[in-house]
C-alpha positions in Angstrom: 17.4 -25.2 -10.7 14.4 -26.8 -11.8 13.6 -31.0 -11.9 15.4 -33.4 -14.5 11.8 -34.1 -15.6 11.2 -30.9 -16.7 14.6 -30.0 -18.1 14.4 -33.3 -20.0 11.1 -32.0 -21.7 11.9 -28.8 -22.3 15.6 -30.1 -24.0 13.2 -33.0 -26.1 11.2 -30.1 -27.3 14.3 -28.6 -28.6 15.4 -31.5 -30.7 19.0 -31.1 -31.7 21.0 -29.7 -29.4 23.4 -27.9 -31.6 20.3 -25.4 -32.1 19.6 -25.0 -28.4 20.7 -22.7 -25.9 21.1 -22.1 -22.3 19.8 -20.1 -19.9 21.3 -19.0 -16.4 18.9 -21.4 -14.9 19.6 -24.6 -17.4 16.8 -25.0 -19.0 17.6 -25.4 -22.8 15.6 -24.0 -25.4 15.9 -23.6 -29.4 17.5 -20.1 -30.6 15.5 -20.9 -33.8 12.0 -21.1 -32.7 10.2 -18.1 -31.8 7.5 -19.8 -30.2 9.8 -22.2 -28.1 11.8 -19.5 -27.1 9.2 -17.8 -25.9 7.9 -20.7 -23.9 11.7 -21.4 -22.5 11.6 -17.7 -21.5 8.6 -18.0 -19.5 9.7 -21.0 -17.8 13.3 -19.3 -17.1 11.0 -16.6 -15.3 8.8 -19.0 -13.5 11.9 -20.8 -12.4 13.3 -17.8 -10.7 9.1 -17.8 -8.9 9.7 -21.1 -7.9 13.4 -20.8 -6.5 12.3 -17.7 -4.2 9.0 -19.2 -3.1 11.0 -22.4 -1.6 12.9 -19.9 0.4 12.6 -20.4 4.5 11.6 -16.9 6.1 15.2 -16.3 7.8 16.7 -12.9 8.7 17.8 -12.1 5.1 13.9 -12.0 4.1 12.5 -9.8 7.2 15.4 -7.3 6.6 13.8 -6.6 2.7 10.7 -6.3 4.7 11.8 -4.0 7.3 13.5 -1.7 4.9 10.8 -1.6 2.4 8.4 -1.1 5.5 10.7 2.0 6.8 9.6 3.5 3.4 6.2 3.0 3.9 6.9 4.6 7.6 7.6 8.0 5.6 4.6 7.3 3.3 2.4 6.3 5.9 3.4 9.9 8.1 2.5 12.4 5.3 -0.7 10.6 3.7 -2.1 10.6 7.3 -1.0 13.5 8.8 -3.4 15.8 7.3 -6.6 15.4 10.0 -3.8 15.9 12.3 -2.6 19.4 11.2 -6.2 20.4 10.3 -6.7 22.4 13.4 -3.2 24.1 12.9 -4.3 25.5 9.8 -7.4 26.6 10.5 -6.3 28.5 13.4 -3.5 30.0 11.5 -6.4 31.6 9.1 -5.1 30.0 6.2 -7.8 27.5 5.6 -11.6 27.3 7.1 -13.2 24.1 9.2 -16.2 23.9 6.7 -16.7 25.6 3.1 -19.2 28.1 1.6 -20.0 25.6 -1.3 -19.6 21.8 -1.8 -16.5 22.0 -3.5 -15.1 25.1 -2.2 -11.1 25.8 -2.1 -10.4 27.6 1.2 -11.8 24.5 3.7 -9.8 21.7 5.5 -11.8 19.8 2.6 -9.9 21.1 -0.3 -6.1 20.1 1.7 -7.4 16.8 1.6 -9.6 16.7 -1.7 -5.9 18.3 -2.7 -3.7 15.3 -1.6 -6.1 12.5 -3.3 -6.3 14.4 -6.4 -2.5 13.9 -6.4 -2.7 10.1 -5.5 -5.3 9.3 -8.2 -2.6 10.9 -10.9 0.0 9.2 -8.6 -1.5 5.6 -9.2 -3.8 5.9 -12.3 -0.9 7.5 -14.7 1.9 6.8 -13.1 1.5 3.5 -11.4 3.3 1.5 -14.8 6.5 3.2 -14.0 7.5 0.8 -11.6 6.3 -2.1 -13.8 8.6 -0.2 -17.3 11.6 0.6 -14.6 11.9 -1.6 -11.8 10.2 -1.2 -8.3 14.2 -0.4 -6.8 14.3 2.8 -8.7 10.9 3.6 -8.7 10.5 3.2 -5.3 13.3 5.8 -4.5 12.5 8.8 -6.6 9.1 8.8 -5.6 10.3 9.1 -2.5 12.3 11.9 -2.5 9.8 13.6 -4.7 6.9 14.3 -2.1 9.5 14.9 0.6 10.5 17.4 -1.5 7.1 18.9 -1.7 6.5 18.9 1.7 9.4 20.9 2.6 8.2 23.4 -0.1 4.5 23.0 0.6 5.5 23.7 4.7 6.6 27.5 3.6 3.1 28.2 1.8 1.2 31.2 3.2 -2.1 30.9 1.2 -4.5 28.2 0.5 -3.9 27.9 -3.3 -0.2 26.8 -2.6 -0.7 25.0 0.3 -3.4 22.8 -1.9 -0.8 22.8 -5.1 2.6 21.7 -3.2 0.0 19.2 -1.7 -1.0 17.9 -4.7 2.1 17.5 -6.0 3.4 15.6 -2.9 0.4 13.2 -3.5 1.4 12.4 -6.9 5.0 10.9 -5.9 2.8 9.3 -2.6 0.2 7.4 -5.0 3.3 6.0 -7.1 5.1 5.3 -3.9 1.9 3.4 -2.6 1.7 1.4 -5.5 5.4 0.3 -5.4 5.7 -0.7 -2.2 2.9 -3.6 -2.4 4.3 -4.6 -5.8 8.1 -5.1 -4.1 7.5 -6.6 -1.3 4.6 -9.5 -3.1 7.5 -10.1 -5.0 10.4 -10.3 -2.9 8.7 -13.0 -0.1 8.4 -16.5 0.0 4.8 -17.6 -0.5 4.5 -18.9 2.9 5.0 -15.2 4.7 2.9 -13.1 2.2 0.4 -12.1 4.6 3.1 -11.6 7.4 4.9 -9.4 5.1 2.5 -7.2 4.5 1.7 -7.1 8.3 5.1 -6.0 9.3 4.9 -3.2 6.4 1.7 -2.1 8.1 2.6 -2.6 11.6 6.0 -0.5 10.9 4.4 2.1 8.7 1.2 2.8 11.5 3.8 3.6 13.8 4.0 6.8 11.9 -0.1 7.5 12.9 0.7 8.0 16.7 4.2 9.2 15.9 2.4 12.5 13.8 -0.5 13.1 16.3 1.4 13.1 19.3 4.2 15.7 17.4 1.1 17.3 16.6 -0.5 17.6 20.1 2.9 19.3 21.2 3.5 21.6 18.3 0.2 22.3 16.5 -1.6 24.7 19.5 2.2 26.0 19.1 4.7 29.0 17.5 8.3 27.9 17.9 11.1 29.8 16.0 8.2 32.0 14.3 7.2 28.9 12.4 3.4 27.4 13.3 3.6 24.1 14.8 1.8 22.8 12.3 5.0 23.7 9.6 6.8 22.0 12.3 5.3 18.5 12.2 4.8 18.8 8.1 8.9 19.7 7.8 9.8 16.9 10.4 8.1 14.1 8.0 10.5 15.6 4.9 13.2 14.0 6.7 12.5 10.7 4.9 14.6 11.8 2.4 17.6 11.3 4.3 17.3 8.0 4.6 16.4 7.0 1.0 19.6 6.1 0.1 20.8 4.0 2.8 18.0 2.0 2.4 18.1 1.7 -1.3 21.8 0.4 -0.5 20.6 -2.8 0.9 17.5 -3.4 -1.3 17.8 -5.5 -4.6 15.7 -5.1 -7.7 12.7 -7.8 -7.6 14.4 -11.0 -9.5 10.9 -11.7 -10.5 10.7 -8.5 -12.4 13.8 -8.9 -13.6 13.4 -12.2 -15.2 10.0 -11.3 -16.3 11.7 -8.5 -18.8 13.6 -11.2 -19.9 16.8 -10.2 -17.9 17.8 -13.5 -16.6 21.4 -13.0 -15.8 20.5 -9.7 -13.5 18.3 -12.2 -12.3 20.4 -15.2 -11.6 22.6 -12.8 -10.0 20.2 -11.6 -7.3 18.5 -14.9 -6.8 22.1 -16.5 -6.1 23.0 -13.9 -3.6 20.0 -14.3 -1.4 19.9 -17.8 -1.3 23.5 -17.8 -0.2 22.7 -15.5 2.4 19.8 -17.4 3.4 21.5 -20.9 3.3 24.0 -19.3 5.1 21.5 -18.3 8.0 19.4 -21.6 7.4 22.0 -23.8 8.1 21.6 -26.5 6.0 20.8 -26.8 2.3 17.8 -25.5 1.0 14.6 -27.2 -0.2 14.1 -28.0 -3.8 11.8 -26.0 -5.5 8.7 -26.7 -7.1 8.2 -27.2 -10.9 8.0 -23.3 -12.3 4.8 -22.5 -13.6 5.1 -20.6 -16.3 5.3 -16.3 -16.4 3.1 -14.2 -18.9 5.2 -12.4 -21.2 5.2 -8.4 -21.1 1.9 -7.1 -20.3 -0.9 -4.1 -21.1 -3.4 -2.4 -20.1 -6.2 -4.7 -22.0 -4.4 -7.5 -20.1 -7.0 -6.0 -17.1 -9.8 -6.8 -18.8 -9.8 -10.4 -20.2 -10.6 -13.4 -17.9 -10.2 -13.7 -15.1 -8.5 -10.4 -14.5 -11.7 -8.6 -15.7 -13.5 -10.0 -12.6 -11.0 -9.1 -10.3 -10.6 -5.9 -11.4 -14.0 -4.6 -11.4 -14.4 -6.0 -7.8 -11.3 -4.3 -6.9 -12.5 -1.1 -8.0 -15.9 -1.2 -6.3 -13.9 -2.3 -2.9 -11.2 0.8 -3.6 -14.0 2.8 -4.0 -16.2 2.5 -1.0 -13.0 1.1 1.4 -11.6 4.6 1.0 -14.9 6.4 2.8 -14.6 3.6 5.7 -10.8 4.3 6.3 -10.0 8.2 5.8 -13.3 9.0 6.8 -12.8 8.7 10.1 -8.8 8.8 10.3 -8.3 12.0 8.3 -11.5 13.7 10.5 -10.9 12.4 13.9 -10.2 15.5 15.3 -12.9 17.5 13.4 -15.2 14.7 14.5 -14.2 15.4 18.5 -14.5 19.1 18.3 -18.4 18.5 16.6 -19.0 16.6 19.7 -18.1 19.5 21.9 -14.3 18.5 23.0 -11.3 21.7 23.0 -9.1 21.9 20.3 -6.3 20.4 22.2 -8.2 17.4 24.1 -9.2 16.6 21.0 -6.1 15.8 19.5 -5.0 14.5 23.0 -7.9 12.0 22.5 -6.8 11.3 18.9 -2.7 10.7 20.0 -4.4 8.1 22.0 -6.7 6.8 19.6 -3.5 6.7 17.2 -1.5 4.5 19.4 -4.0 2.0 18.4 -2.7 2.1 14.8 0.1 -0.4 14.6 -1.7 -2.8 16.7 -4.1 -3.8 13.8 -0.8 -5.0 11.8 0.9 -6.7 14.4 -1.9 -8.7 15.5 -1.8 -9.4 11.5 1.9 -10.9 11.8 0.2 -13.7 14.4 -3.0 -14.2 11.8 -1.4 -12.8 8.6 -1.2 -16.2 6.9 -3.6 -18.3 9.3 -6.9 -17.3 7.7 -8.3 -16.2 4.4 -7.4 -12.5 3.5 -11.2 -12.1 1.8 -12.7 -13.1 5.3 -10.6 -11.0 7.4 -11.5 -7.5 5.2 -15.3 -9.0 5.3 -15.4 -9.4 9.4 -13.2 -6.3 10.0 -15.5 -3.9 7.8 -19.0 -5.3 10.2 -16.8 -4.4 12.6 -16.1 -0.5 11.3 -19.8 -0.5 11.1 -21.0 -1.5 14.6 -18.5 0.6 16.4 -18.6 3.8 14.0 -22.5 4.1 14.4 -21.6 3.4 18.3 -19.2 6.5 18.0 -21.7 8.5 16.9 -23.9 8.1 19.6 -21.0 8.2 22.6 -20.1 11.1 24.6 -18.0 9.8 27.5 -13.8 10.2 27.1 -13.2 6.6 27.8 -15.9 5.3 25.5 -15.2 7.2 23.1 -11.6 6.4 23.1 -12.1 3.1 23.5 -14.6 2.7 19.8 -12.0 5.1 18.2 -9.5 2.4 18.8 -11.7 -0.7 17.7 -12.5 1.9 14.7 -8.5 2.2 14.2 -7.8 -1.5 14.9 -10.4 -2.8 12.4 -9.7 -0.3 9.5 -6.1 -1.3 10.1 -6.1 -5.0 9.3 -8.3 -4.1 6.4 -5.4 -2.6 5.1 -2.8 -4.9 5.3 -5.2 -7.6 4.2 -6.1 -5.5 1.2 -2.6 -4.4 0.8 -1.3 -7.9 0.2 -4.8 -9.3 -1.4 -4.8 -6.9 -4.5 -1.0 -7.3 -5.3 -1.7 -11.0 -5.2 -4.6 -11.0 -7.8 -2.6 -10.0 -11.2 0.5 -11.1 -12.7 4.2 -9.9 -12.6 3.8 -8.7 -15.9 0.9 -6.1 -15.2 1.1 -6.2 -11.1 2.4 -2.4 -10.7 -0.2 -1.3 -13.6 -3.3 -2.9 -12.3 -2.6 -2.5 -8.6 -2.2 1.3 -9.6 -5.1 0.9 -11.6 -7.7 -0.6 -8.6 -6.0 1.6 -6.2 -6.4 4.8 -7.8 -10.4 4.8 -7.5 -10.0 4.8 -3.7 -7.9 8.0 -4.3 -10.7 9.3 -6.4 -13.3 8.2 -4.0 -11.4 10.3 -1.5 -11.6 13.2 -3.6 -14.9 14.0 -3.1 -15.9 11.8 0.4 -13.8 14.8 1.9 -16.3 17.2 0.6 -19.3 14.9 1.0 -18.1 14.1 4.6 -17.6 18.0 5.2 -21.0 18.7 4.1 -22.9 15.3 5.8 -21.1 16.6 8.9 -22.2 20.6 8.5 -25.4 19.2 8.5 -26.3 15.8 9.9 -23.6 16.1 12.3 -21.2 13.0 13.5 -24.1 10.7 13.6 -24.9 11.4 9.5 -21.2 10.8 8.9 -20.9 7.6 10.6 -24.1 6.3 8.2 -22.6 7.1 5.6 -19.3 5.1 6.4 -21.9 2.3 7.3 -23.4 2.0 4.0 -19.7 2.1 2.4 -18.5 -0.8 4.7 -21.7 -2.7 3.1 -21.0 -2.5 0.1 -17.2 -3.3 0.4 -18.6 -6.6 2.3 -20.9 -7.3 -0.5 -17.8 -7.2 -3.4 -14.9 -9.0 -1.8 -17.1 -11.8 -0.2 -19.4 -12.3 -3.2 -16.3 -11.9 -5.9 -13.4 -12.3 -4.1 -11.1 -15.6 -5.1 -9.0 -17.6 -2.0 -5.2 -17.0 -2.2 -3.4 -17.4 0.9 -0.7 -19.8 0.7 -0.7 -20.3 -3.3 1.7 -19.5 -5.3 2.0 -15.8 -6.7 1.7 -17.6 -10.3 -0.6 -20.0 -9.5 -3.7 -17.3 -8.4 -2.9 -15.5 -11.9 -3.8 -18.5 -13.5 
């Protein structure tokens, strides 16, 4: 579907049409000309952009969202669950609060120096998989392959396995991280981008007050001779159950599709959602614009020419420092608590309420998701993480300390779903998967060591050292994205690679 303007070119730059062929969009091309089939191919691609971008958000589009957000539910429940279960494992004796050396392998440090190592691999290595197979089939097997994990990881007895079968479980997460913000930047109308990605995060953070309340009840607990803290690790495995039914209703991204140069895969999965959504729309659906045309097959040097190279590099520094910001305080909330004097279980009472908090940050997103400028929202929400973590430190009453742990949650929150959607938007369909794996895995590297420098800063310097240390992160990741940043809400997926 594309205007007779532009089919009228593209069939005038074929010449004779005995030479030309057709695509499953119309648009003609020569069979004999590299070069113009090339070009056709692109526009073929960008025509299937164009078509989906025109869509009206109706019930069909929020249901890919859901389901890919139910995923992220899963994903969301084991990457975060490990400050929660930090006290269960300590008490058990199989790892310590602090460590003997910087980088030792028997503290809470290591389990969650453990995790990120596996994300870096996860999204560094692994993170073209979904951009060689698809994001439908990547996006399952990764799945099932760290729930796997942590049913195995949940029978360890000593710290080495524990920290392996941890590992390995980060691995399939940092793939399944990448995937999901590739998929869904794909499969939404321009219009709703920023609402997409709220309603990922608002349904995934459910998962943050869903583990610490599970582990407020089962943690200071033995049920069925297993520790509580096997308990709340073994319930999050149960992802895998669903995997399949939601895999049922998901279709591969026609925007990857057409991009390999699969256009009648393509065709058919375009033409089945616009049916559905006419269907729901009620009347026929608006034109869409003239495609812009799709790069070909990408690279990894495809990162670093203009003006990917910029965006890249800022990228990075922002994974880098974001990471310290947001796991620093919601993989240590409990440790934090018990350095300010608080029990073992008030302090992860205090941090199920705290939790609570976490799906709010998206949900206010699905009001302002697409109403201002992602780059200002991650610039006003990280001064935000500064004021109230340095407040933190300096608090000692329940309710005010509650009360600047959830403007600590809310704030890092819409980071996220702002970032989530911003560095997905910033690189082609060609290298999306690879480069937002690419970015992404330096906050899991970051993370690495920030839970050994946070560990030590706090063994030291105490909750008021780790909170200045956050500060100056949050700096710096105001400095990059409001200083480099480009403006992309409401543009066209095609357009901001341009």
């Amino acid at each position: 579907m594309t205007s007779p303007d532009h089919a009228g070119s593209v069939a005038r730059s074929g010449g004779d049409a005995a030479h030309s062929t057709h695509t499953a969009d119309g648009l003609a091309h020569r069979a004999d000309s590299p070069d113009s089939a090339d070009h056709a191919a692109s526009l073929d691609a960008g025509s299937i952009s164009a078509r989906l971008d025109r869509l009206p958000a109706t019930r069909s589009i929020w249901k890919l969202v859901v389901l890919l957000s139910l995923g992220f539910f899963f994903e969301l429940y084991d990457l975060l669950y490990s400050g929660y279960v930090a006290p269960g494992l300590v008490k058990s004796g199989i790892l310590s609060a602090t460590t003997h050396g910087l980088f030792g392998s028997t503290g809470v440090a290591s389990f969650i120096a453990a995790l990120f190592s596996g994300l870096f691999i996860g999204t560094i290595a692994c993170g073209f998989l979904a951009d060689r197979f698809g994001r439908r089939a990547v996006f399952t097997y990764s799945l099932l392959w760290y729930c796997v994990a942590n049913v195995v990881m949940a029978f360890q007895e000593s710290a080495t396995g524990l920290n392996f079968w941890r590992f390995v479980a980060g691995v399939g997460i940092g793939v399944e991280l990448v995937t999901i913000g590739t998929y869904i930047s794909e499969l939404v109308p321009k219009q709703i981008r920023g609402r997409a990605f709220a309603c990922e995060q608002a349904v995934g953070f459910t998962a943050v007050p869903v583990v610490a309340f599970l582990s407020f009840l089962l943690v200071p607990r033995t049920l069925f001779g297993l520790d509580g803290w096997r308990w709340v690790v073994l319930i999050g495995a149960h992802g895998a159950l669903f995997v399949w039914w939601i895999r049922r209703a998901l279709p591969e991204s026609p925007r990857w599709l057409a991009q390999q140069g699969r256009f009648a895969e393509a065709e058919r999965v375009m033409s089945a959602l616009e049916a559905k959504v006419r269907s729901e729309y009620g009347r026929e659906l608006p034109p869409p614009a003239p495609p812009v045309p799709v790069a070909p097959r990408g690279s990894f040097r495809d990162m670093w020419v203009p003006p990917y190279r910029s965006r890249t590099l800022m990228m990075t520094i922002f994974n880098i420092f974001q990471t310290v910001g947001f796991y620093g305080f919601a993989n240590w909330v409990p440790t934090l608590l018990i350095k300010q004097g608080i029990t073992i279980t008030t302090s992860l009472m205090y941090s199920s309420v705290i939790a609570l908090a976490a799906p709010l940050g998206p949900i206010i997103g699905l009001f302002i998701g697409d109403r201002f400028e992602r780059k200002t929202v991650i610039v006003v929400m990280a001064g935000v993480n500064i004021v109230c973590g340095l407040w933190f430190s300096q608090a000692s009453g329940a309710v005010l300390l509650v009360s600047l742990g959830v403007c600590l949650t809310l704030a890092g929150n819409i980071i996220s779903y702002s970032y989530h959607a911003y560095q997905a938007e910033l690189f082609p369909t060609s290298i999306r998967a690879r480069a937002v794996g690419f970015v992404y895995s330096w906050s899991r590297f970051s993370a690495i060591f920030t839970a050994f420098l946070i560990a030590a800063v706090l063994r030291y310097f105490g909750t008021t050292g780790v909170f200045v240390f956050i500060a100056g992160a949050m700096l710096i990741v105001m400095l990059a994205i409001g200083l480099m940043g480009p403006r992309t809400n409401g543009l066209e997926l095609e357009k901001i690679s341009k």
